[in-house]
Every structure is written in C-alpha cells, then in structure tokens.
NUMIMI-395039 format. One line per 5 residues: for each residue x, y negated, z of C-alpha. Coordinates in steps of 0.02 Angstrom, whole numbers. Example, Ala and Ser with C-alpha at 12.3 -4.5 7.8 and 13.67 -1.06 7.14 Angstrom:
615 225 390  684 53 357
This chain:
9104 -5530 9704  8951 -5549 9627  8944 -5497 9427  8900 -5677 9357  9057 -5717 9398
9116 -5776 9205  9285 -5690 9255  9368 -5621 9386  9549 -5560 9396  9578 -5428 9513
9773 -5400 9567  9828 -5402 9413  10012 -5356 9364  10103 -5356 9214  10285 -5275 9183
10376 -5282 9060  10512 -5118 9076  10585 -5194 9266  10519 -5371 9229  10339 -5419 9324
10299 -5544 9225  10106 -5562 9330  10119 -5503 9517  9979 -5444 9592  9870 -5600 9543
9684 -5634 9593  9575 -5754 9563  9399 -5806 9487  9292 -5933 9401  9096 -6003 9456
8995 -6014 9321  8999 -6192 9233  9174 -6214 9315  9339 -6273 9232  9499 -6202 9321
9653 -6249 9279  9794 -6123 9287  9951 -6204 9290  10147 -6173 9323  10321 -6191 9234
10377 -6114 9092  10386 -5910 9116  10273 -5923 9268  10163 -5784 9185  9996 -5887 9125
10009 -5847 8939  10025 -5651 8997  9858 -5678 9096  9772 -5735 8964  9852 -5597 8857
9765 -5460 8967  9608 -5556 9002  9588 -5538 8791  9663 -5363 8793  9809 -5404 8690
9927 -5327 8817  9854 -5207 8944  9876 -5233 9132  10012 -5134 9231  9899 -5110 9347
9723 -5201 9424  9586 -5246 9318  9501 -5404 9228  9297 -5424 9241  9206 -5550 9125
9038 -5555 9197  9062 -5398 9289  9122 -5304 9145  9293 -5221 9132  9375 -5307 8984
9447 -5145 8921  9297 -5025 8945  9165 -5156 8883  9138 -5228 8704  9009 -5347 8767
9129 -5422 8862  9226 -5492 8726  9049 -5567 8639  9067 -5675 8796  9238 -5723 8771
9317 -5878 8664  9514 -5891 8642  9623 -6025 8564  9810 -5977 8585  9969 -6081 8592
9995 -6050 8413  9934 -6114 8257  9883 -5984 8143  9892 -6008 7968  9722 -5911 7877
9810 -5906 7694  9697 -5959 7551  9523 -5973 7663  9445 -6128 7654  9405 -6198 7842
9200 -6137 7815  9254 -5990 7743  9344 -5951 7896  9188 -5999 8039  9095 -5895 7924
9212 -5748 7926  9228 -5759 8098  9061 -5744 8152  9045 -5597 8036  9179 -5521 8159
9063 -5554 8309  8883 -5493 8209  8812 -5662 8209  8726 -5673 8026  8646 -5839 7982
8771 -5936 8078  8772 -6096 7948  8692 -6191 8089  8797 -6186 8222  8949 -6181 8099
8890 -6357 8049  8863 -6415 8213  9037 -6357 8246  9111 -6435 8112  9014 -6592 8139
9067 -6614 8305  9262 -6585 8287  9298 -6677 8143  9300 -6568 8030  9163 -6584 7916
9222 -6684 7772  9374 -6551 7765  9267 -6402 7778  9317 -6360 7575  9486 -6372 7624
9633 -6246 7642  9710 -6201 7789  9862 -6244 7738  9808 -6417 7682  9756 -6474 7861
9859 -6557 7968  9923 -6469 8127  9780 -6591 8229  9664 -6510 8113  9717 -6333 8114
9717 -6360 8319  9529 -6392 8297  9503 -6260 8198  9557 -6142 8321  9423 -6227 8444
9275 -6198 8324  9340 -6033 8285  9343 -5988 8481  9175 -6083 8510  9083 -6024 8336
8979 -5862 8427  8917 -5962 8567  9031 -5881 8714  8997 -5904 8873  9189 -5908 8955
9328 -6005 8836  9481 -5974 8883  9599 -6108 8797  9790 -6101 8820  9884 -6231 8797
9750 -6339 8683  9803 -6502 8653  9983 -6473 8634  10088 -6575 8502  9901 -6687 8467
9878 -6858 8490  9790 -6957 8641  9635 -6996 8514  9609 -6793 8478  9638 -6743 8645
9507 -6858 8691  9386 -6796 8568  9405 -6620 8619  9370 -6637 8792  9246 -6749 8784
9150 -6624 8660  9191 -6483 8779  9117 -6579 8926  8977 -6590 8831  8978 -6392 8781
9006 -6368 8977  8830 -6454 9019  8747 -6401 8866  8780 -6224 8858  8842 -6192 9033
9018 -6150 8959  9148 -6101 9089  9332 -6128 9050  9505 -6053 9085  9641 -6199 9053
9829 -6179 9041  9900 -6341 9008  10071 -6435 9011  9986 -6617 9059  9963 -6615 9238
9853 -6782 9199  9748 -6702 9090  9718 -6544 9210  9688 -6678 9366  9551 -6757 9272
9453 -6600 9205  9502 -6466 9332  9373 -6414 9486  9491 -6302 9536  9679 -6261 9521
9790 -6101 9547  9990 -6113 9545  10085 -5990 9476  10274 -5954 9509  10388 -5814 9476
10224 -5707 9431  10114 -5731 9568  9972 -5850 9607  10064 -5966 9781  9899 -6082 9792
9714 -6107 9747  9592 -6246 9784  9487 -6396 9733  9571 -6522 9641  9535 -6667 9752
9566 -6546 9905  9726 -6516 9862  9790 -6695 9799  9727 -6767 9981  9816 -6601 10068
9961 -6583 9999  10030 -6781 9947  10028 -6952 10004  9997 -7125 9969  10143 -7249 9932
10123 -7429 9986  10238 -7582 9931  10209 -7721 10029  10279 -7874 9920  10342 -8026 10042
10316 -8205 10010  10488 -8276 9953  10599 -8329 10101  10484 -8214 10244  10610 -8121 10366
10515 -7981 10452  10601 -7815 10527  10488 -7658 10487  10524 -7511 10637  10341 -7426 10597
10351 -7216 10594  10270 -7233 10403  10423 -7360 10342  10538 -7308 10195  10645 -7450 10159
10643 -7641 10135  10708 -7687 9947  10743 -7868 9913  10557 -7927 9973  10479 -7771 9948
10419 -7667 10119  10380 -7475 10050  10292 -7338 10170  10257 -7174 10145  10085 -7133 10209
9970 -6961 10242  9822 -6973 10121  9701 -7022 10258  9781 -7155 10338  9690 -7299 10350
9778 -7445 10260  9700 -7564 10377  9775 -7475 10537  9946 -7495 10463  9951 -7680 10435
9867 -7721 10626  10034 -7584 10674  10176 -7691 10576  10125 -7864 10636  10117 -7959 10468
10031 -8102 10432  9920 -8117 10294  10014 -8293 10261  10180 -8187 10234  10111 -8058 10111
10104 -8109 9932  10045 -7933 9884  10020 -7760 9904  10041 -7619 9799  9967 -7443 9836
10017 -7276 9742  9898 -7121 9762  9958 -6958 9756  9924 -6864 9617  9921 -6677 9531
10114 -6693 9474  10159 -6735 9651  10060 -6561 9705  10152 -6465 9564  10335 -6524 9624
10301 -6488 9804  10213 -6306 9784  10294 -6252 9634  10473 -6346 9669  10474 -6454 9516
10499 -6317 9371  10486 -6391 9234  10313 -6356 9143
C-alpha cells in the first residue's frame, strides 16, 4: 500500500505467554477517514492501539504510520495523537501548564496559540488555572483530547473517548473533531462502546473477535448487507385479514410485523399482501442498524 496511508496494520499479533490476545490482524486507514474498530470486551482493540503507540511491542507483524515503522521511526510518533481509556491524574499541574509541557515533549516551542485555540474550543478555557485534580472527570476527559491534539498530529487514535460523559460533551467533542477532520485533514482510529455513536461517525468498520479482525467495510455497506428492515403494519380496529406472505412474522392483536431484506421495496410488499389502504391505520418501519451488525457478526458479546 501506498505510504500516505495514515496507518496501516500489517498481521499483527500479540501474545501474551500462550494467550493471542491480536491474531494476525490487518487493516488500514485513507487519509481524512474515521474507522471505527469495534468488538466485545477482550476482543483485543485496546492491545492494538497499545502496539500502534509502542507501549507493548508486537509478537510478530508490523505497524506503519505514514509508511513508517512505528518502532524504527521517531517521526512517526510526531504524527500520532492518543487519548486512552483512562483518566490520568497530572498531580499539582495546572491544565495550561500541562498543554504547555506537553508540547515541550513533542519540540513545539511557541505553542500558546494553538494551546488557546485548544482550550477555547473544548471548554476549557475559563479552567485553564485550574488543577488537575480540581476538574471534573468530563473535564479531565477533555483534557486528554487537547493533550492528544496539542502538536497538530495528523492520525488520532482515541480509545474509548466519551466513556462515562454526558450526551452534551459527547456532542461537543465530535462535533469539534469533525471540524479538526476537515480543517486539518485529521484521520482517526475509534474504539468505542456506543454502537450509535460509531454508526454515525464511522466510514468504515472492522469487527474484532477472539483476536482477529472477522469483517471490514463501509458503514452503510454493511448495515444494508448484513440486516433488515422491520415493518408493523397497524390494522384499523375490527379488520380481519390472514397474512401467508414469505416476509410475515406474526400478527399481534392488530399489529401485522414482517421481516424484510434491506432492499425490498415497501411498495411491492403491500400490492403482495392484498390490503386495502381503508384497512390500514398505520405503518411502522424499523431500519436496521450498526447494533444489529454487531450481534449477527460478532454473536452479541457484550461490548
């Protein structure tokens, strides 16, 4: 593959003594792309994105950020932004003391713009005098974002980032990293519990299981490949109709339910059951959706 590739993970394994945690696992991200990697608990994600930031080293294959091997290249890491599962508490620091610390750590000198613009756009700017351990856990989850976004990278990898925050943050945070995405071109590696969340941002998706990566695609692809489309026909009070159509579920009080490939045209199935529009006070439809991909690839683990 070509090196502006922002990463690419090349049959990667992990073991820990007899346990392969990561089983021969490939896959890459397009520039300006956000792929979601998702699977239940133990499935191996957070040891991806161990060896993709060279806390643990691989078993065996080999992780390229932009075409550069993540353990023989420096650069590679000034391309690279991480926030972790964990909230890490930074002592005594106050939260600019810290962004300007941390771009120390990557050589960028005269960072107070950016580290305003940072702080600015997160929230975090009337707490910037603050302690670390005076923020909130919302707040110290947003710190870790301008932290991992503070030297400009060009691949952010975040794991797990909206855990324990509420619906108003998590909105906030993606709506600034959409932003960051058309801006700056930013490509992002997600891990992330809410399969609602990873529907609505993802381009792509890989499953994991047991270690290994079972499926790849487009979102969209594989919603309308891999589900279908529930429709509830609701009855007029007092109709009696028998239902014998190859799509038909069941028949509930006055409710008519079918079970339909994603495709199928809704139109097609009425003219099949011989309803009249006179007899139907209303019809409910049910698309398929990203959890309904999860439980029939992965088996319903739970996340």
């Amino acid at each position: 593959m070509s090196s502006n590739l922002p990463l690419e993970v090349v049959d990667l394994t992990k073991k820990y003594g007899s346990f392969k945690a990561v089983d021969a696992v490939s896959f890459h991200i397009n520039p300006g792309e956000i792929f979601g990697l998702l699977g239940p608990n133990g499935a191996g994600k957070t040891s991806i994105i161990s060896t993709i930031v060279t806390l643990e080293e691989p078993t065996e294959g080999e992780v390229k950020v932009f075409g550069n091997n993540v353990r023989k290249s420096k650069h590679s890491k000034y391309e690279l932004g991480f926030v972790p599962q964990e909230i890490i508490n930074h002592g005594f620091f106050s939260v600019e003391e810290i962004l300007q610390f941390h771009s120390g750590y990557y050589g960028v000198k005269n960072n107070q713009e950016r580290i305003e613009y940072l702080l600015d756009k997160l929230g975090l700017f009337e707490h910037k005098d603050k302690k670390v351990k005076q923020l909130s856990g919302g707040m110290k989850r947003r710190l870790l974002i301008a932290k991992a976004l503070v030297h400009k990278p060009k691949l952010l990898l975040l794991d797990e980032p909206t855990a324990g925050v509420d619906i108003e943050l998590r909105e906030s945070l993606w709506s600034f990293v959409s932003e960051l995405r058309k801006e700056e071109g930013l490509s992002i590696l997600l891990t992330t519990h809410y399969l609602e969340e990873a529907e609505q941002l993802c381009d792509r998706i890989g499953f994991l299981s047991r270690g290994r990566l079972i499926k790849t695609g487009p979102t969209k692809e594989l919603i309308e490949g891999q589900t279908n489309r529930f429709m509830s026909i609701v009855l007029k009070p007092g109709t009696s109709v028998e239902c014998s159509h190859d799509f038909f579920i069941e028949k509930k009080a006055d409710v008519l339910t079918f079970k339909l490939p994603y495709q199928y045209p809704v139109g097609e199935l009425l003219a099949c059951t011989s309803l009249k529009l006179e007899q139907i006070q209303d019809i409910k439809i049910r698309e398929g959706s990203l959890d309904d991909v999860f439980r029939q690839v992965v088996g319903g683990g739970v996340l």
